[in-house]
N, C-alpha and C positions, 0 to 999 in steps of 0.2 A: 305280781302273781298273774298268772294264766289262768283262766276260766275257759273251762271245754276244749281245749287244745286244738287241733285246727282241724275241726269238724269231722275228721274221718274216722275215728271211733266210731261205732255203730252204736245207734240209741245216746250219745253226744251231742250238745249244741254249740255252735258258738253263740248262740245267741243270749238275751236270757229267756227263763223260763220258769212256772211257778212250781217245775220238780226240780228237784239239787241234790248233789250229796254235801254234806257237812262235816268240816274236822271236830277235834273234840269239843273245843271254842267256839260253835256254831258256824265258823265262819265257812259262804261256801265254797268249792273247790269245783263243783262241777254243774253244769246243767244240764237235764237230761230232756232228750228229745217226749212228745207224748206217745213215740210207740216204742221207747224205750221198755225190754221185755218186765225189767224191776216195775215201770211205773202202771204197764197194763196189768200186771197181775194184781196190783195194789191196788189201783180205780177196782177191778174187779171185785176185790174183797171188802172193798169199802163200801161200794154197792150193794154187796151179798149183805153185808149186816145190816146197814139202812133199811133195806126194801124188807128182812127179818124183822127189826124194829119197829115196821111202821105200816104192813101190809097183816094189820090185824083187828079182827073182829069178837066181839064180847059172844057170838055164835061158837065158836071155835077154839080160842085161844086156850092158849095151856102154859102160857108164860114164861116160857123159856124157849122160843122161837129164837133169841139171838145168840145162845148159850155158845155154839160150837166155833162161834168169835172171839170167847173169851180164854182169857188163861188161868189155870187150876185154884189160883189165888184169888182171883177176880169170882169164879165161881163157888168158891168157900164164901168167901164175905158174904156174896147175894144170900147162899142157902141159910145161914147164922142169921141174920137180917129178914127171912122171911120173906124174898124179894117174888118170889112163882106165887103163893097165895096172895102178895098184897096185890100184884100188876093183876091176877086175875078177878082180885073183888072189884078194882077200879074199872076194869072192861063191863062187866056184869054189872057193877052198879047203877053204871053210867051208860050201859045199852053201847057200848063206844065199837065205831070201827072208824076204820084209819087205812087209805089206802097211799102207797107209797106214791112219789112226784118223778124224784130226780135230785142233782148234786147242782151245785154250784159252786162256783171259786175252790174248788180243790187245788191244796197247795201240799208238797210232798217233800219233806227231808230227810235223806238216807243218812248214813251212815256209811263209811268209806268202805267196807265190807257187806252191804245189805242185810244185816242183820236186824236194824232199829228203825221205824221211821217215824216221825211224826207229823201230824196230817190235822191241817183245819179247812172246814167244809161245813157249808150248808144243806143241813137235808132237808129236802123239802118233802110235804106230806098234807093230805088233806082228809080232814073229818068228814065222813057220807053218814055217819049216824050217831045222837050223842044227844041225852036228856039236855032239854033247855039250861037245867041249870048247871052241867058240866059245860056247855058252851059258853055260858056266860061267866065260867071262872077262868076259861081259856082267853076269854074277849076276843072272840072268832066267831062266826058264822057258819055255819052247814055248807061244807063244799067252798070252803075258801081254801086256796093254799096258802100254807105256810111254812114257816122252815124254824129249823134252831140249830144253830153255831155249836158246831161240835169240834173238839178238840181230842185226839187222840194221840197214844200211845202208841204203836205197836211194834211188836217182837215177834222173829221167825226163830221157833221153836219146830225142830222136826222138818224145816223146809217147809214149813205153812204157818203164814201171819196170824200172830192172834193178838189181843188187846189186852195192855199189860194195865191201861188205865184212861178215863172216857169221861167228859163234861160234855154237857150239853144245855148251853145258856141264851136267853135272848129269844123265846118263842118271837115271831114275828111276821106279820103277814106280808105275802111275796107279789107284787101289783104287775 
């Protein structure tokens, strides 16, 4: 099997790289350069929801700052589930803001068509305000960074990525 064909593809590697397309078997078939057009719009959107996610204040917040991330599914569930009231008592209860960091280890598997990718990535984020005893259930510090291991879904629906489904495990502090 050939992996990235002999580099002159545009947005192609020969080399390898931690964005790929994948057959339906996982296995990969291609590696994509990082200014490969698929891979920056996709850092991009990965960003856009992170820094939504995480660039939020118990002043402000309205709780669905990452909504237009998601897809129609994904936003039924939250509203069923109560997900806008409960993220806003948590902010308010807890005095909580949270200003975004930055990504690390972003790794990126398309689909041979770009229509699917999947994406694990640390985001990173750090607490500036947050009652003593919400800190101490985080086991963090005031203005530490930290990150949580996210694992994503996503699907281009309409030519715009949105998040068909989202973990985020291993709160942990980033040294």
């Amino acid at each position: 099997m050939m992996l990235g064909g002999c580099g002159t593809e545009p947005g192609v590697s020969k080399n390898q790289t931690d964005f790929t397309v994948v057959d339906e078997q996982g296995t990969v078939t291609k590696f994509l350069t990082v200014d490969n057009s698929e891979v920056v719009k996709m850092k991009e959107t990965v960003e856009g929801f992170v820094k939504a996610l995480n660039n939020r204040s118990y002043k402000t917040i309205n709780g669905s700052e990452e909504y237009g991330y998601y897809t129609q599914g994904i936003i039924d569930i939250a509203n069923k589930q109560g997900d806008i009231a409960a993220t806003i008592k948590v902010y308010k209860d807890n005095q909580l803001e949270n200003s975004y960091v930055g990504l690390d280890g972003l790794k990126m598997a398309f689909n041979k068509d770009f229509t699917k990718c999947d994406i694990t990535v640390v985001g990173k984020l750090k607490v500036t305000s947050a009652s003593a005893a919400h800190l101490s259930s985080l086991k963090i510090g005031k203005d530490v960074v930290f990150g949580y291991d996210y694992t994503f879904k996503w699907l281009k629906q309409n030519d715009v990525w949105k998040i068909h489904s989202v973990t985020a495990a291993n709160p942990h502090e980033i040294k």
